[in-house]
N, C-alpha and C positions, 0 to 999 in steps of 0.2 A: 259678468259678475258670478261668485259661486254662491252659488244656493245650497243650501242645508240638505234639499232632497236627493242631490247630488252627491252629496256627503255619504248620507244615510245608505243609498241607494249601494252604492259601492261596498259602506261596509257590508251589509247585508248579503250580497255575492260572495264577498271575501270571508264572510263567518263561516259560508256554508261550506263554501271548498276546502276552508282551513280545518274544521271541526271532523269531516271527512275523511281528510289527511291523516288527522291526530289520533282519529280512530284506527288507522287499519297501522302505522306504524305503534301504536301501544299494543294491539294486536297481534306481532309480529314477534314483540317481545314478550308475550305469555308462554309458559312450560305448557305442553303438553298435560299435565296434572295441573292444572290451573285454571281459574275460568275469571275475566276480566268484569269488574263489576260498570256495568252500565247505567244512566251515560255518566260517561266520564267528567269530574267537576272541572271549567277551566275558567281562567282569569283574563279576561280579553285585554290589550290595553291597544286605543285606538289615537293613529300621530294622523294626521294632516297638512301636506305643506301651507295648505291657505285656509282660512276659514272660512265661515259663509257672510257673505257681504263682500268679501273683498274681492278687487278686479287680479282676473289671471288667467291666460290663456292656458294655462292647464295646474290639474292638480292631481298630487300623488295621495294617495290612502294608504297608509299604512295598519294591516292587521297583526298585532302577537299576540299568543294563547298559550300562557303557562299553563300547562294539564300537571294534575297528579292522578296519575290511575293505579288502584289497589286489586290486588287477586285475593282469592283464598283458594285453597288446596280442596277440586272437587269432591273428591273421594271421601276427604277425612269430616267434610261437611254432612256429607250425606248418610254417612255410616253415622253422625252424630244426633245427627231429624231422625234415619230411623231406631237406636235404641231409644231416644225421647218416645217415639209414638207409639212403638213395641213395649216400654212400660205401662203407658199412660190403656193399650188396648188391655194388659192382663191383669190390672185393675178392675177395669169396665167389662169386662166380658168373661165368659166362661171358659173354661181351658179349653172346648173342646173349637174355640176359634182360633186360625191362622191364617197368615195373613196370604195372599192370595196375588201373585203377580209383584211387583216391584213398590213402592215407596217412590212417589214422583215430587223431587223439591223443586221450591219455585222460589226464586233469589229477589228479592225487589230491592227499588234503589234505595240507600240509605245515608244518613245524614253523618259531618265532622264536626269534632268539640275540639276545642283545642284551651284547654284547662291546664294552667302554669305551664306551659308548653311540651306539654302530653296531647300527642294527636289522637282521637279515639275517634274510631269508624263505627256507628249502627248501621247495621242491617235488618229488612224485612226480611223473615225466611218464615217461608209456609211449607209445611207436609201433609200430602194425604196418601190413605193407602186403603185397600179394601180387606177386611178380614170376613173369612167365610167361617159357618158351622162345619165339619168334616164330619161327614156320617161314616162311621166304622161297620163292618160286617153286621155283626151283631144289631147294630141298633137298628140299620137295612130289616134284618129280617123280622125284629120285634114289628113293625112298622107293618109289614107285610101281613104279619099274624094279627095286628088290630084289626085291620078293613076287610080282609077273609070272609068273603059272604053279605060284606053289607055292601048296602044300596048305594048310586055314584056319589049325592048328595050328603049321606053318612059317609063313605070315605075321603072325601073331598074335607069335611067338617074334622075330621079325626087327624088327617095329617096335615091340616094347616093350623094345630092348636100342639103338635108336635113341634120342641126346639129345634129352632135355625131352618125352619119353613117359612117362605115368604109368601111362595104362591106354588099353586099345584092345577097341574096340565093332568088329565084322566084318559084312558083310550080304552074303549072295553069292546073287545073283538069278541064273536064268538062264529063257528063254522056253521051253526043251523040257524044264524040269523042276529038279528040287534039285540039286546039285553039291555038292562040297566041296571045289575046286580052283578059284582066281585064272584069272583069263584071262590067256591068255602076252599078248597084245596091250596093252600098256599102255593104249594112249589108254579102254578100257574099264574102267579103274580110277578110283575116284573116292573123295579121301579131306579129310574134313572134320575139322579142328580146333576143340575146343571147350575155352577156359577155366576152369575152374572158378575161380568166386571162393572166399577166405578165410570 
């Protein structure tokens, strides 16, 4: 007698190998400028020569998966998230931010409407990007000329109340011994900026 689990069991084999399938051949057929939206929505439809209950020394399962897979054009996407987020940063931030290594978009799966028979694809699409302060010469040495002579704790407090200072590393050498006080002589001040990426 066929039992159901029998049924089931089979489709379930057959979904996985098929869907597998459907992938790497839709795959196959993307442009190089293209990126395949994942996963791919499909329509299973499941035949069975016998049902369950009934007597049969053997039974066929039949699996098919009408797919429709949609691309979009990688490039023109990504150039599109980052003028979106390159406005929305010169907005919110100061000019003297830019943006700092690349714009990483992130594509999620999204839903079809199909309205008087107009198909319309939503997608999730997320951007992030790191914009940094760029310290120019000049502000470099204004910087320099603040802390000249004061104590690690006063310069510490002076350039972390400086724009686009997140945090500040101090090192105060000196050749007759340990100090805790900046050299009033500026040109012996030397201060290195380091990015942090996202």
């Amino acid at each position: 007698m066929v039992l159901q689990q029998d049924i089931s069991g089979a489709v379930f084999g057959l979904k996985t190998s098929l869907s597998q399938s459907v992938q790497a051949a839709l795959q196959a057929q993307v442009r190089p400028d293209e990126t395949l939206i994942t996963p791919v929505p499909c329509m299973p439809t499941v035949t069975s020569s016998h049902t369950a209950g009934e007597e049969a020394v053997q039974v066929t399962v039949t699996v098919e998966d009408t797919c429709s897979g949609k691309t979009y054009v990688t490039q023109a996407l990504h150039a599109q998230i980052t003028q979106i987020l390159t406005q929305q940063a010169s907005t919110q931030l100061e000019s003297e931010y830019t943006l700092v290594g690349d714009i990483q978009v992130r594509v999620g799966p999204g839903r079809s409407t199909d309205q008087q028979q107009q198909s319309t694809l939503t997608l999730q699409v997320s951007g992030t990007g790191t914009w940094a302060y760029q310290f120019d010469e000049t502000h470099l040495q204004q910087m320099v000329h603040l802390i000249a002579g004061k104590s690690r704790e006063q310069a510490m407090q002076i350039l972390l109340h400086q724009p686009g200072v997140n945090q500040v590393s101090l090192t105060i050498s000196s050749g007759t011994g340990s100090t805790t006080s900046l050299p009033a002589d500026a040109s012996r001040i030397h201060l290195l900026v380091l990015y942090r990426s996202a």
